[in-house]
Chimera marker file (.cmm) of the C-alpha trace (Angstrom):
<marker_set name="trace">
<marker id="1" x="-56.766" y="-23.592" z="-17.527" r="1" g="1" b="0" radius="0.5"/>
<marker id="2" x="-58.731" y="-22.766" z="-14.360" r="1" g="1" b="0" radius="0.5"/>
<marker id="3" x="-57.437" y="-24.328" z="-10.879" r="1" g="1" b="0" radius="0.5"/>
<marker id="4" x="-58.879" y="-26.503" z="-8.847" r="1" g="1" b="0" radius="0.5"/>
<marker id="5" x="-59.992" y="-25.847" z="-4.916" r="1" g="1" b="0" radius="0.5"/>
<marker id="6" x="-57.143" y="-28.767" z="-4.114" r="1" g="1" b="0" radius="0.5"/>
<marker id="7" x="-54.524" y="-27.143" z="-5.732" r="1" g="1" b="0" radius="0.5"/>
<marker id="8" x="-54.633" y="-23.926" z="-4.273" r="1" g="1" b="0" radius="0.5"/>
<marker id="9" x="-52.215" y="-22.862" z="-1.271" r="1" g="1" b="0" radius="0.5"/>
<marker id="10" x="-53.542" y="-20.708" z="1.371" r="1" g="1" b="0" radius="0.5"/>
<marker id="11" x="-51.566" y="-17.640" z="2.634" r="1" g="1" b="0" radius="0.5"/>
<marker id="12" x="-50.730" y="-17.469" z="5.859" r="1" g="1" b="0" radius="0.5"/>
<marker id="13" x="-50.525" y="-14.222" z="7.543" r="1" g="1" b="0" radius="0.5"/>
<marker id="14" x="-47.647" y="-12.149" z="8.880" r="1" g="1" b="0" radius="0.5"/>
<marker id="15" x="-46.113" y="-12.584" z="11.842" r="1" g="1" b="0" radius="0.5"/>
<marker id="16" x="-45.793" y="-9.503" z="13.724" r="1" g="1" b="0" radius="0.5"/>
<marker id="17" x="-41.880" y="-8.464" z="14.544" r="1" g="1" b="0" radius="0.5"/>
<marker id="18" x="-40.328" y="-7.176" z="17.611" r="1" g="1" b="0" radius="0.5"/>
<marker id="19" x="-38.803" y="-3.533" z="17.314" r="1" g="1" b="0" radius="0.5"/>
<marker id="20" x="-35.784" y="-5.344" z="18.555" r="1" g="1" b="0" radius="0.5"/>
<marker id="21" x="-33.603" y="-8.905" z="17.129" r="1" g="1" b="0" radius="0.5"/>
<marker id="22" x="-32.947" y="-10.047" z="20.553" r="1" g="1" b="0" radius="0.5"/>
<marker id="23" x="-29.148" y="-10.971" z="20.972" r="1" g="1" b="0" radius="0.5"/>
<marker id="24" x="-28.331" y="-8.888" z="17.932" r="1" g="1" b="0" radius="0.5"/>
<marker id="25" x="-30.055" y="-5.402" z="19.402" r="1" g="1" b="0" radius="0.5"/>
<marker id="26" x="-27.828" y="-2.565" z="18.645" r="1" g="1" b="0" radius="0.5"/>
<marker id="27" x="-28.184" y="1.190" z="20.307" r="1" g="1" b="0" radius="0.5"/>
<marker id="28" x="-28.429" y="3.140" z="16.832" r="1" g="1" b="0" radius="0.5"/>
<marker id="29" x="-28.987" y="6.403" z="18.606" r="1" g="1" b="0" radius="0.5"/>
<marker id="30" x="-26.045" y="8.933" z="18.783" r="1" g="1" b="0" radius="0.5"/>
<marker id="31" x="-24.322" y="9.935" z="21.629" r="1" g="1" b="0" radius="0.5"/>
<marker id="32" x="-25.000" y="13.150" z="23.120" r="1" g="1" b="0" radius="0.5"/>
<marker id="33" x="-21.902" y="13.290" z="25.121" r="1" g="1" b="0" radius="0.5"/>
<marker id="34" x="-18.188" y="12.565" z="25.253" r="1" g="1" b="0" radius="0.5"/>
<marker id="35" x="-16.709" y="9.348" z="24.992" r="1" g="1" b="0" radius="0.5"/>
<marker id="36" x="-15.530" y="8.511" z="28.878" r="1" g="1" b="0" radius="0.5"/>
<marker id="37" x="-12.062" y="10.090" z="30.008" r="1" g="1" b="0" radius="0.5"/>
<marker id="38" x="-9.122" y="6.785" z="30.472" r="1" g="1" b="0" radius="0.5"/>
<marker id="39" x="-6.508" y="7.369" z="33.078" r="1" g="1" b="0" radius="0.5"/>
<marker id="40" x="-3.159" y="6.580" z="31.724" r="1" g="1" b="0" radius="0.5"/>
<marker id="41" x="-2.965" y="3.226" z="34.422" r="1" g="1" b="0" radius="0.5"/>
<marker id="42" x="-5.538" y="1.809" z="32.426" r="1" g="1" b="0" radius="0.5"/>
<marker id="43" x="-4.029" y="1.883" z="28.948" r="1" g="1" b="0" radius="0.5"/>
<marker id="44" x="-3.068" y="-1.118" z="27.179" r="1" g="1" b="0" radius="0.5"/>
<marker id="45" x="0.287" y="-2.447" z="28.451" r="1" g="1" b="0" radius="0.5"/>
<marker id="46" x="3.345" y="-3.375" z="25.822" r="1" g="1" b="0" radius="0.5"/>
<marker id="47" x="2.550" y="0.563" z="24.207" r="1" g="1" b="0" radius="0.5"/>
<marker id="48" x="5.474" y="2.229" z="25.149" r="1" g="1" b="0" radius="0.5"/>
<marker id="49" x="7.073" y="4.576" z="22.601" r="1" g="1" b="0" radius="0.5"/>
<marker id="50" x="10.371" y="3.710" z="21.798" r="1" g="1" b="0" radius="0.5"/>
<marker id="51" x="12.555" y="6.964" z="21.448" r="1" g="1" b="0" radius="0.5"/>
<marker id="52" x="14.466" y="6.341" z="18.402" r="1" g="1" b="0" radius="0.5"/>
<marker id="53" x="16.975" y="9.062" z="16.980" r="1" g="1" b="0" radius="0.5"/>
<marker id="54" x="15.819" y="10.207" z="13.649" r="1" g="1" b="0" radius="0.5"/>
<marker id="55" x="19.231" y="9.953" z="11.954" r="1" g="1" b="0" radius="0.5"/>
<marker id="56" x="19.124" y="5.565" z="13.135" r="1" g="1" b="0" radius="0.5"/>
<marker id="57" x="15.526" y="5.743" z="11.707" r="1" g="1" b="0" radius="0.5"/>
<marker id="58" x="16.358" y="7.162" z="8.375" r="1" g="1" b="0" radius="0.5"/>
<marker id="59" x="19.570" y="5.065" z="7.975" r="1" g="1" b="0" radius="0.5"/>
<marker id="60" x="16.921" y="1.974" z="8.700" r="1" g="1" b="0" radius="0.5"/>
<marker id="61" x="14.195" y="3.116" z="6.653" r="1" g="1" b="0" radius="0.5"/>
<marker id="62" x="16.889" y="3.656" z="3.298" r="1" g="1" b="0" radius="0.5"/>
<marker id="63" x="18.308" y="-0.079" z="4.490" r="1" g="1" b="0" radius="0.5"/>
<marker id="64" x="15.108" y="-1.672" z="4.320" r="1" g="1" b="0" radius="0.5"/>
<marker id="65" x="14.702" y="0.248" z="0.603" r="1" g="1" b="0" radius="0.5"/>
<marker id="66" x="18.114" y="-1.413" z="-0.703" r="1" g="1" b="0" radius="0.5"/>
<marker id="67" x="16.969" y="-4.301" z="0.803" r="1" g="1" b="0" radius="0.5"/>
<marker id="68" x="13.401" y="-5.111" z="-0.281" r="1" g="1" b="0" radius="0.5"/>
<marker id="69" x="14.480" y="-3.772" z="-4.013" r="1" g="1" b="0" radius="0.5"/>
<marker id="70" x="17.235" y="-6.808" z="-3.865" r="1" g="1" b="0" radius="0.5"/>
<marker id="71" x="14.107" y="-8.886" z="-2.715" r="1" g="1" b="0" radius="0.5"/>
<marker id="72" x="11.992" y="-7.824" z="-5.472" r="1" g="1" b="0" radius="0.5"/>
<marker id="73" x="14.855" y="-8.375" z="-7.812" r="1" g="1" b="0" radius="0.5"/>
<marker id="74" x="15.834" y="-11.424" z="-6.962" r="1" g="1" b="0" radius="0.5"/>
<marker id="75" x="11.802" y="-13.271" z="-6.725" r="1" g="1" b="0" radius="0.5"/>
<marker id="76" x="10.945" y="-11.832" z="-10.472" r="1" g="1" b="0" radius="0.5"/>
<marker id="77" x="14.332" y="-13.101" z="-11.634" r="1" g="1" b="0" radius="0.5"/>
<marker id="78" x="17.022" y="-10.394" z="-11.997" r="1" g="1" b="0" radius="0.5"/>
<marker id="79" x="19.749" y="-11.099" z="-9.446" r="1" g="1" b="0" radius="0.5"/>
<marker id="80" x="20.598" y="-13.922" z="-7.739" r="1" g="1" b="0" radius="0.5"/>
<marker id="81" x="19.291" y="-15.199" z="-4.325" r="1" g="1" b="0" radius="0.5"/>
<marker id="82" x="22.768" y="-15.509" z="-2.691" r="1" g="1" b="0" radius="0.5"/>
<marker id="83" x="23.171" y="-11.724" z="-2.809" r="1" g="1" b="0" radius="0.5"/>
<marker id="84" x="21.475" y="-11.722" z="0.475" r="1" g="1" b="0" radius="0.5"/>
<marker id="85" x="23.141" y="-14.442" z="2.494" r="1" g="1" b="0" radius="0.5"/>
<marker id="86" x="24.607" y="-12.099" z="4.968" r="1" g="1" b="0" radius="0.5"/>
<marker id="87" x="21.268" y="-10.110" z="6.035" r="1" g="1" b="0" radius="0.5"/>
<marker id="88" x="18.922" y="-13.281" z="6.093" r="1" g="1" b="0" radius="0.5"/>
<marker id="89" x="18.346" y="-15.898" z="9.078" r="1" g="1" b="0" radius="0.5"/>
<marker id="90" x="18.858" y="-19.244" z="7.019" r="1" g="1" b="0" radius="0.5"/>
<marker id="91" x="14.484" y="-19.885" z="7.147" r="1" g="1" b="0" radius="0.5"/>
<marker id="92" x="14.034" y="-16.285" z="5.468" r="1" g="1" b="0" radius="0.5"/>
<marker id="93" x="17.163" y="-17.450" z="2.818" r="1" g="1" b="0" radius="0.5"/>
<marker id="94" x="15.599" y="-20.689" z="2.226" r="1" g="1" b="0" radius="0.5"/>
<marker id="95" x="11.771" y="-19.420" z="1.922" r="1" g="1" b="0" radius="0.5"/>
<marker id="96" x="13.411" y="-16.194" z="-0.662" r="1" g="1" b="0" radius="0.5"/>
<marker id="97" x="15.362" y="-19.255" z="-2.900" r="1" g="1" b="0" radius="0.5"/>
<marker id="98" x="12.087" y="-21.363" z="-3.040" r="1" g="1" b="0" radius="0.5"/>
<marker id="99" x="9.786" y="-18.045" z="-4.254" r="1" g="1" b="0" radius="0.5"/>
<marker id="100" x="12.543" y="-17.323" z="-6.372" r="1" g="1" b="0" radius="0.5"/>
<marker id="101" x="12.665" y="-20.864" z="-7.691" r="1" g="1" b="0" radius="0.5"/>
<marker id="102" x="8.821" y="-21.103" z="-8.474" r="1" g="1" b="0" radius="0.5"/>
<marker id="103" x="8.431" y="-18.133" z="-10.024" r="1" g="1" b="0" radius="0.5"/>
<marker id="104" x="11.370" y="-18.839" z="-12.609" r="1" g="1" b="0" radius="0.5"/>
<marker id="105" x="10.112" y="-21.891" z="-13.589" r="1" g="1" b="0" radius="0.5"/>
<marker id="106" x="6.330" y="-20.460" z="-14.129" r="1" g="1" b="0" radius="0.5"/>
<marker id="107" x="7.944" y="-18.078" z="-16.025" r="1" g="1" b="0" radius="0.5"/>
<marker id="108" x="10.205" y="-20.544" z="-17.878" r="1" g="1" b="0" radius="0.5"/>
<marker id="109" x="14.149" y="-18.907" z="-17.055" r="1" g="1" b="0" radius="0.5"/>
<marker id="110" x="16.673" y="-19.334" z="-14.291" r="1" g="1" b="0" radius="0.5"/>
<marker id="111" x="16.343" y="-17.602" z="-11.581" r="1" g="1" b="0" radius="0.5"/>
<marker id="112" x="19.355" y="-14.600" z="-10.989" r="1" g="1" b="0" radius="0.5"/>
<marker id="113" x="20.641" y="-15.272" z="-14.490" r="1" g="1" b="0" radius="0.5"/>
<marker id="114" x="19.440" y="-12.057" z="-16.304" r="1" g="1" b="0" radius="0.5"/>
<marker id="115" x="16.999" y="-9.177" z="-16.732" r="1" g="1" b="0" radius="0.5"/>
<marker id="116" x="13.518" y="-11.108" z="-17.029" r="1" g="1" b="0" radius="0.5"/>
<marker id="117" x="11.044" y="-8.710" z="-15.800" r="1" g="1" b="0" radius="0.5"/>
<marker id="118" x="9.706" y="-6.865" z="-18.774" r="1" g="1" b="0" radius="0.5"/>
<marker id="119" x="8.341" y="-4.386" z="-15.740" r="1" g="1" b="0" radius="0.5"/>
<marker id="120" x="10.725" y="-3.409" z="-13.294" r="1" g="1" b="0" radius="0.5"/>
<marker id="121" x="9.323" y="-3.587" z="-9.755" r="1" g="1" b="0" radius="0.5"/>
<marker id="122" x="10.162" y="-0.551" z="-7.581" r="1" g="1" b="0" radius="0.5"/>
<marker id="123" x="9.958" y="0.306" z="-4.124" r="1" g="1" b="0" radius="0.5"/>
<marker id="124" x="8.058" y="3.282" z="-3.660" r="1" g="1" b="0" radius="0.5"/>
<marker id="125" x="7.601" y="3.772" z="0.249" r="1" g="1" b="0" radius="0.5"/>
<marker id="126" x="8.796" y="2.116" z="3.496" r="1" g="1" b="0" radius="0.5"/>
<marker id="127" x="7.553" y="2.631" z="7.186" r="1" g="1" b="0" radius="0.5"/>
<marker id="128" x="9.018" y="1.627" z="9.967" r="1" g="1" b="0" radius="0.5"/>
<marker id="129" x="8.491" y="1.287" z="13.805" r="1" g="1" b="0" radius="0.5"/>
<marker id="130" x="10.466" y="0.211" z="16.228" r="1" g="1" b="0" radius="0.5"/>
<marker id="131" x="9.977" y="-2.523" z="18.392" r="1" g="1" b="0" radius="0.5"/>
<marker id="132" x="12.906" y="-1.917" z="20.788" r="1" g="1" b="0" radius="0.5"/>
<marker id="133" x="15.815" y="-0.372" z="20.057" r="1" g="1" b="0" radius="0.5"/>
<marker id="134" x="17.176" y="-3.381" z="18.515" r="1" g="1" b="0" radius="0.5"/>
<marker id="135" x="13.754" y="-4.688" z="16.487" r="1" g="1" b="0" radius="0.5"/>
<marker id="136" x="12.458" y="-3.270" z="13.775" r="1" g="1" b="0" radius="0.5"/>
<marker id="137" x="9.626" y="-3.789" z="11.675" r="1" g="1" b="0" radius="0.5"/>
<marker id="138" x="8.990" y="-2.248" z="8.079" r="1" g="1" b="0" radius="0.5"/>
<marker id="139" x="6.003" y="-1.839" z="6.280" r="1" g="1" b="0" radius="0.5"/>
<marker id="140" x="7.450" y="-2.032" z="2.257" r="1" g="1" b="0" radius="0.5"/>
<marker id="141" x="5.163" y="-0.609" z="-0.572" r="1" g="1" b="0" radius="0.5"/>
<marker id="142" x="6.038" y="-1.788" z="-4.327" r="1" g="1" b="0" radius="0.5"/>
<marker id="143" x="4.516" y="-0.989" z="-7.525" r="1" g="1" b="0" radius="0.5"/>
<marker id="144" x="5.085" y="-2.919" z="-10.613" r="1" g="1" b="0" radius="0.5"/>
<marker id="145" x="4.021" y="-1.670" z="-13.301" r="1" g="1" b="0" radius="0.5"/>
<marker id="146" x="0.190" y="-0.758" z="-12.255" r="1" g="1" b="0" radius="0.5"/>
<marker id="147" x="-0.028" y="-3.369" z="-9.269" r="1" g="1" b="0" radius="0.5"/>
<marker id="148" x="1.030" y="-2.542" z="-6.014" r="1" g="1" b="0" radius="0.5"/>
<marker id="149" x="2.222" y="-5.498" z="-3.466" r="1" g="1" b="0" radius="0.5"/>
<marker id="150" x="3.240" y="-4.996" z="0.419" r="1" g="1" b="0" radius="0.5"/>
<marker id="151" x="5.996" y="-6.544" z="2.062" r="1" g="1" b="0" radius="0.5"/>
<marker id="152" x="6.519" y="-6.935" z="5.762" r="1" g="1" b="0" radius="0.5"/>
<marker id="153" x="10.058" y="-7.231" z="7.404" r="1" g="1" b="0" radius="0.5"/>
<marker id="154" x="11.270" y="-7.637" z="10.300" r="1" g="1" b="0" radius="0.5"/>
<marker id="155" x="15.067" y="-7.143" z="11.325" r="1" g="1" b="0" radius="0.5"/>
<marker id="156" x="16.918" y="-7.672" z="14.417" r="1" g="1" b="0" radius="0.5"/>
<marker id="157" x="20.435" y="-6.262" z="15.347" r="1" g="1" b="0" radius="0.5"/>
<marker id="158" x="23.002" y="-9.031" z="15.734" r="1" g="1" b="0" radius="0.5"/>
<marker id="159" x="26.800" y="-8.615" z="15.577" r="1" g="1" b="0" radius="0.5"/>
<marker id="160" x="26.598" y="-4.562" z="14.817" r="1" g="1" b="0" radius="0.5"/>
<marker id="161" x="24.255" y="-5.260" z="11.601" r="1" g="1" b="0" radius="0.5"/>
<marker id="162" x="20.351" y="-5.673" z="10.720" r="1" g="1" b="0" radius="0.5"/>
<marker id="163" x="19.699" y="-9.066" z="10.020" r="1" g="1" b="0" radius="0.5"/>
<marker id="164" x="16.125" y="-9.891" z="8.874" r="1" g="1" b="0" radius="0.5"/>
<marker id="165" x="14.024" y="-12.778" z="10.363" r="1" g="1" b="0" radius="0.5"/>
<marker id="166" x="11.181" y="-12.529" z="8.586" r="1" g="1" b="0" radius="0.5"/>
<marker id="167" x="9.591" y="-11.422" z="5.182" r="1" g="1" b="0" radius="0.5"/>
<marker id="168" x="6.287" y="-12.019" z="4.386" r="1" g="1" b="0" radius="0.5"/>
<marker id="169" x="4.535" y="-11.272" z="0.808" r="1" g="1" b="0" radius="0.5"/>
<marker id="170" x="1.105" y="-10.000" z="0.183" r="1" g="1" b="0" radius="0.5"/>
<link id1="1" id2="2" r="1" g="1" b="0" radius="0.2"/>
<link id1="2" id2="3" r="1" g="1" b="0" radius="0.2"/>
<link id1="3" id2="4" r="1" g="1" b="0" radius="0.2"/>
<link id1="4" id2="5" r="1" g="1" b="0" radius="0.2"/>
<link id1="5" id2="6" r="1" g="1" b="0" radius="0.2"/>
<link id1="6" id2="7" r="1" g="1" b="0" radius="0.2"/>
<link id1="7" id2="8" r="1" g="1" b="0" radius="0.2"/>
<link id1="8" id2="9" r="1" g="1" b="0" radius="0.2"/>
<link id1="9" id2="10" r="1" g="1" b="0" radius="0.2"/>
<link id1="10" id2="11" r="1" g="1" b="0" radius="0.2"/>
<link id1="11" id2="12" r="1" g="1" b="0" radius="0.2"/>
<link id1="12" id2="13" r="1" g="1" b="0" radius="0.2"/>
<link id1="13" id2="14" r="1" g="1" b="0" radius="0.2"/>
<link id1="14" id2="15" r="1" g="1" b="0" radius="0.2"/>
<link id1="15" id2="16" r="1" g="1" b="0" radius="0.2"/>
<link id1="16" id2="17" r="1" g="1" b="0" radius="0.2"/>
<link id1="17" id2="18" r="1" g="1" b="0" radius="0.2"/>
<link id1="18" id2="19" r="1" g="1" b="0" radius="0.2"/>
<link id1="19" id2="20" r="1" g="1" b="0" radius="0.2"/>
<link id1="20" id2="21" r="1" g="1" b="0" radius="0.2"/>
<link id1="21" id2="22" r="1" g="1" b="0" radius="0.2"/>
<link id1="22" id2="23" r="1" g="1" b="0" radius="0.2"/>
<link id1="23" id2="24" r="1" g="1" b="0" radius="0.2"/>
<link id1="24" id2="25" r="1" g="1" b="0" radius="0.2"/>
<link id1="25" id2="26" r="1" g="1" b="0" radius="0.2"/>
<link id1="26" id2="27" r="1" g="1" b="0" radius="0.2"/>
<link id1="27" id2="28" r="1" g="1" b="0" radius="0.2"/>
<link id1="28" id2="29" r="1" g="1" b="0" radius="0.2"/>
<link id1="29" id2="30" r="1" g="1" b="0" radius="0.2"/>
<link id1="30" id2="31" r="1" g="1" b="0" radius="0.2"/>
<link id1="31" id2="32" r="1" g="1" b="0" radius="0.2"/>
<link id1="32" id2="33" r="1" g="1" b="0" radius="0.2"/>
<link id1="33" id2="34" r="1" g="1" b="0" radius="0.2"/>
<link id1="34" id2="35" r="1" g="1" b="0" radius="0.2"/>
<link id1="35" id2="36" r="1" g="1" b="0" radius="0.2"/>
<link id1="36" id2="37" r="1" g="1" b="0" radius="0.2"/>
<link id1="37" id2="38" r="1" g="1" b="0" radius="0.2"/>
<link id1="38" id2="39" r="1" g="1" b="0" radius="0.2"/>
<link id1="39" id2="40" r="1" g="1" b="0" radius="0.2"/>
<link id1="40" id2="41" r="1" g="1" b="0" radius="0.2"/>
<link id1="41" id2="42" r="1" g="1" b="0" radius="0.2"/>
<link id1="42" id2="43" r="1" g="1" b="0" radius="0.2"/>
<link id1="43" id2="44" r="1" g="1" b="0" radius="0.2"/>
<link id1="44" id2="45" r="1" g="1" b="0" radius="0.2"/>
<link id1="45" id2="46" r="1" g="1" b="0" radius="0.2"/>
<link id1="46" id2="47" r="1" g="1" b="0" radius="0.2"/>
<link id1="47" id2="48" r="1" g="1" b="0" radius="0.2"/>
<link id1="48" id2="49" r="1" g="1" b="0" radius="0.2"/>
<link id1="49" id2="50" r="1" g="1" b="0" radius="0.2"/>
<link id1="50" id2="51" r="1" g="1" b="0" radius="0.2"/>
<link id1="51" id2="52" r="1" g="1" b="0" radius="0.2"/>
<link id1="52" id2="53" r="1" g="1" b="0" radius="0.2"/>
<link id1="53" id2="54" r="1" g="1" b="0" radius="0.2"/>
<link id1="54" id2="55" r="1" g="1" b="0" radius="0.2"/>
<link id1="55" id2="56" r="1" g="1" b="0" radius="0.2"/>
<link id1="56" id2="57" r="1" g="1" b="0" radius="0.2"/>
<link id1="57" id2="58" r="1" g="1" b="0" radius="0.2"/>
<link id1="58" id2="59" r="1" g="1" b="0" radius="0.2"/>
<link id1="59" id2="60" r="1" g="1" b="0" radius="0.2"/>
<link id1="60" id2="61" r="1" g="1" b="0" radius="0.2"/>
<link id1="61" id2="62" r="1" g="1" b="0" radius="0.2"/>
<link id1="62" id2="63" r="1" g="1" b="0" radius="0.2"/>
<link id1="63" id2="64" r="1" g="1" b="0" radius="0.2"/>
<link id1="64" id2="65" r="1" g="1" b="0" radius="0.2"/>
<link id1="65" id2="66" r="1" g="1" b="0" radius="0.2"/>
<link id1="66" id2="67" r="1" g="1" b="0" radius="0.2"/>
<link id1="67" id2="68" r="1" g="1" b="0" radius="0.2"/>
<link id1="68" id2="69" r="1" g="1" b="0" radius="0.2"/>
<link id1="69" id2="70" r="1" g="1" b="0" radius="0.2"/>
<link id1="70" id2="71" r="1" g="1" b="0" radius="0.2"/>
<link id1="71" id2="72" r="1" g="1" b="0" radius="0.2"/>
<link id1="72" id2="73" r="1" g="1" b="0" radius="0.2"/>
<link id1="73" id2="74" r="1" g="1" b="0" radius="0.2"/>
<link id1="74" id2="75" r="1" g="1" b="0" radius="0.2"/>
<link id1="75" id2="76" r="1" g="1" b="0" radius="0.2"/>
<link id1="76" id2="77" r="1" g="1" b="0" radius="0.2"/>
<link id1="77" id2="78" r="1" g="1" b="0" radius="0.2"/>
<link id1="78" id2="79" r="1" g="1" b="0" radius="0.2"/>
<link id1="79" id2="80" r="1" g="1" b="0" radius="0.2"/>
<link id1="80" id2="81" r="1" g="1" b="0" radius="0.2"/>
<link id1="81" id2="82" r="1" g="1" b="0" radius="0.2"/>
<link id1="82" id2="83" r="1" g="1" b="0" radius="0.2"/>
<link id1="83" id2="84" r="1" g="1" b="0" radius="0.2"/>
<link id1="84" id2="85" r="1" g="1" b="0" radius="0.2"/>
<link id1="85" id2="86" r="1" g="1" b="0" radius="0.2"/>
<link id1="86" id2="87" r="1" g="1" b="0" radius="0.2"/>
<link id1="87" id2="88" r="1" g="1" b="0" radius="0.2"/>
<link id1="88" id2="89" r="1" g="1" b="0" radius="0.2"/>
<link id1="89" id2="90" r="1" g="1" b="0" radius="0.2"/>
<link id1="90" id2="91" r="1" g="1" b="0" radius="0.2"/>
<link id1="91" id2="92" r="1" g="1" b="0" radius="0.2"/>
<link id1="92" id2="93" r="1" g="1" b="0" radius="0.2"/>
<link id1="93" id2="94" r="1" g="1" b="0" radius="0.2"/>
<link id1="94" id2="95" r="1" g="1" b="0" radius="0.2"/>
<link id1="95" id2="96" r="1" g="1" b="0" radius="0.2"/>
<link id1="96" id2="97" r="1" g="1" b="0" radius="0.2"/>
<link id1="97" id2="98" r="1" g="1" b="0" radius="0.2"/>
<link id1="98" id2="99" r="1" g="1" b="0" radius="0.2"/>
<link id1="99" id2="100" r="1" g="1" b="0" radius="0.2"/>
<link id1="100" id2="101" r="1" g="1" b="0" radius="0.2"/>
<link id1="101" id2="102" r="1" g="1" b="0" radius="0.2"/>
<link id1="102" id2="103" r="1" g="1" b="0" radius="0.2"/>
<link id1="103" id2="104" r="1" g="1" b="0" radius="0.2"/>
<link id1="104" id2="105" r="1" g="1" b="0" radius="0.2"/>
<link id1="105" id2="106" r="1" g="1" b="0" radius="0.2"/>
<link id1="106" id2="107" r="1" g="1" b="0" radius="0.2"/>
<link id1="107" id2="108" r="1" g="1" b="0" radius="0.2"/>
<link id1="108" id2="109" r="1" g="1" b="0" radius="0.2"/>
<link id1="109" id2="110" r="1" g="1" b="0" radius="0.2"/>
<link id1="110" id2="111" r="1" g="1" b="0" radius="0.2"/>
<link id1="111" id2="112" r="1" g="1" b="0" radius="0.2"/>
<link id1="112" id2="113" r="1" g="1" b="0" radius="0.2"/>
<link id1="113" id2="114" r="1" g="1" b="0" radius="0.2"/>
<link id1="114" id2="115" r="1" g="1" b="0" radius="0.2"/>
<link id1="115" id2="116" r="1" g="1" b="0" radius="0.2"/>
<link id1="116" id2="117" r="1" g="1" b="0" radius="0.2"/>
<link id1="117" id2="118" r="1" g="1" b="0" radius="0.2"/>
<link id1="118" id2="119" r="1" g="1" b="0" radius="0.2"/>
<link id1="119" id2="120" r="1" g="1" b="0" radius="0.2"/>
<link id1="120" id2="121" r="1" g="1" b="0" radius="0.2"/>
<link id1="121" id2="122" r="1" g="1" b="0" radius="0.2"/>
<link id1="122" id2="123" r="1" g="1" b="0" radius="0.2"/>
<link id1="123" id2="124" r="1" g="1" b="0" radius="0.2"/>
<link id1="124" id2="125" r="1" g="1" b="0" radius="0.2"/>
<link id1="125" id2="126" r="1" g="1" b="0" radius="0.2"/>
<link id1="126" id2="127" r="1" g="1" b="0" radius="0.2"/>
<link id1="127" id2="128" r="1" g="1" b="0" radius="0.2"/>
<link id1="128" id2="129" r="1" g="1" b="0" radius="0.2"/>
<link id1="129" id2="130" r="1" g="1" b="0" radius="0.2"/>
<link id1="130" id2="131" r="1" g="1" b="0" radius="0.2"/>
<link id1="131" id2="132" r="1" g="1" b="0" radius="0.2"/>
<link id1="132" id2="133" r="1" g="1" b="0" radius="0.2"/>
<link id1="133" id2="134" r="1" g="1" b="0" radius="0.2"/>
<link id1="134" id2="135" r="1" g="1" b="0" radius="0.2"/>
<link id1="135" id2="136" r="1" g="1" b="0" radius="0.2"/>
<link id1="136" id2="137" r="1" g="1" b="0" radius="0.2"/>
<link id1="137" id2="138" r="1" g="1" b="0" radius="0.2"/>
<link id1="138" id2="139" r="1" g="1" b="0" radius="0.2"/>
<link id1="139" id2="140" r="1" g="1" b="0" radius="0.2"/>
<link id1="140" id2="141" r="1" g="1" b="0" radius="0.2"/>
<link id1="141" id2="142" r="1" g="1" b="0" radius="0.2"/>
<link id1="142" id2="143" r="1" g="1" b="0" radius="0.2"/>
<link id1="143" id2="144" r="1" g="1" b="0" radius="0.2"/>
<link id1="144" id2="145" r="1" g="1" b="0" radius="0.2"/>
<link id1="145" id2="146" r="1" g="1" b="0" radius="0.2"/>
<link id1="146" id2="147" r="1" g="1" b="0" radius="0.2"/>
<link id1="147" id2="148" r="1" g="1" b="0" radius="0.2"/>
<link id1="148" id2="149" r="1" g="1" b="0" radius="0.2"/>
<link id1="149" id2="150" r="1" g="1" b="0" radius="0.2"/>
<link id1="150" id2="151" r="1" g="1" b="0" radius="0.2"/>
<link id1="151" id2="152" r="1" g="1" b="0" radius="0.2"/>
<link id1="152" id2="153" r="1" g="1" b="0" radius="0.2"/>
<link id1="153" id2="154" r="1" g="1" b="0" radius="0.2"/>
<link id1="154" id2="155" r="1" g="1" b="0" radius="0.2"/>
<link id1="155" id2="156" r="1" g="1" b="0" radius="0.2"/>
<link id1="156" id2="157" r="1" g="1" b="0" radius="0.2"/>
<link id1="157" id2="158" r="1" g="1" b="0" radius="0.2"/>
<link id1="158" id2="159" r="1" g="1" b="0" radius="0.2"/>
<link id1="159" id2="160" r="1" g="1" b="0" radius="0.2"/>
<link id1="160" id2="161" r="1" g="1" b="0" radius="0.2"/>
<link id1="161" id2="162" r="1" g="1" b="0" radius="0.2"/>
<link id1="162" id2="163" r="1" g="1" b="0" radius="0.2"/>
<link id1="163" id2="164" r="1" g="1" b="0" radius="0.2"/>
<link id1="164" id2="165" r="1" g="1" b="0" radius="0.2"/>
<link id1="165" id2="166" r="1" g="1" b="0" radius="0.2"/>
<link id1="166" id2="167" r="1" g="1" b="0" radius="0.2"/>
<link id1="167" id2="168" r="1" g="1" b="0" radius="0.2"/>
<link id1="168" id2="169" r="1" g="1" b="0" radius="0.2"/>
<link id1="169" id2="170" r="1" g="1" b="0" radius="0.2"/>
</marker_set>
């Protein structure tokens, strides 16, 4: 089949482009000297370092262990929830008894009642940094079984104890 003159499209022709793209240009050339020196003044403010004794730190840091293995425990089934009344604010308490809740009945059990986890979660690091001397937050790294999960907690000193205020899952 041969085309007609009609049905052929003519080609228009290239539009020449700028070396640059305008609002978007970037300096891709390295730098042949040293980033510029910052006074101390003009750091950021809120950095201060926090001189911690390393004694409180590793009595924190094997806390938060105990503690996010309970946590661990108690969302995949194995202990119950009200094993950590004492160190929760009641919104962490509530939002730990809901995950625990939902997670039971996708898996078809009661929650705390027994040893459901074919896979044991364990916690295999924590990190923490201190806030202020009475705030800490902890970085929590879990494996179970070949997945690895993150939890973050925070705790705050009340009445001569860590209490946590938050937990957050990733």
């Amino acid at each position: 089949m041969t085309a007609s003159p009609s049905d052929l499209v003519g080609v228009r022709r290239a539009v020449p482009v700028a070396p640059t793209q305008g609002t978007l240009a970037l300096a891709l050339l390295p730098r042949q000297g040293p980033p510029p020196a910052t006074s101390p003044s003009s750091s950021r403010p809120g950095a201060a370092v926090v001189p911690i004794d390393r004694r409180l730190r590793r009595t924190i840091e094997e806390w938060t262990h105990r503690f996010a293995q309970a946590v661990v425990e108690i969302v995949g089934g194995d202990r119950p929830v009200s094993q950590l009344v004492r160190w929760t604010t009641p919104e962490v308490y509530a939002d730990l008894r809901l995950r625990a809740h939902l997670v039971a009945r996708a898996g078809g059990h009661q929650p705390g009642l027994a040893q459901v986890q074919p896979v044991r979660p364990k916690v295999r690091s924590v990190h923490a940094c201190f806030v202020t001397d009475g705030i800490v937050e902890c970085g929590v790294h879990v494996r179970h079984g070949e997945r690895s999960r993150a939890i973050a907690v925070r705790f705050e000193r009340s009445d001569q104890r860590w209490i946590c205020t938050a937990l957050d899952f990733s």
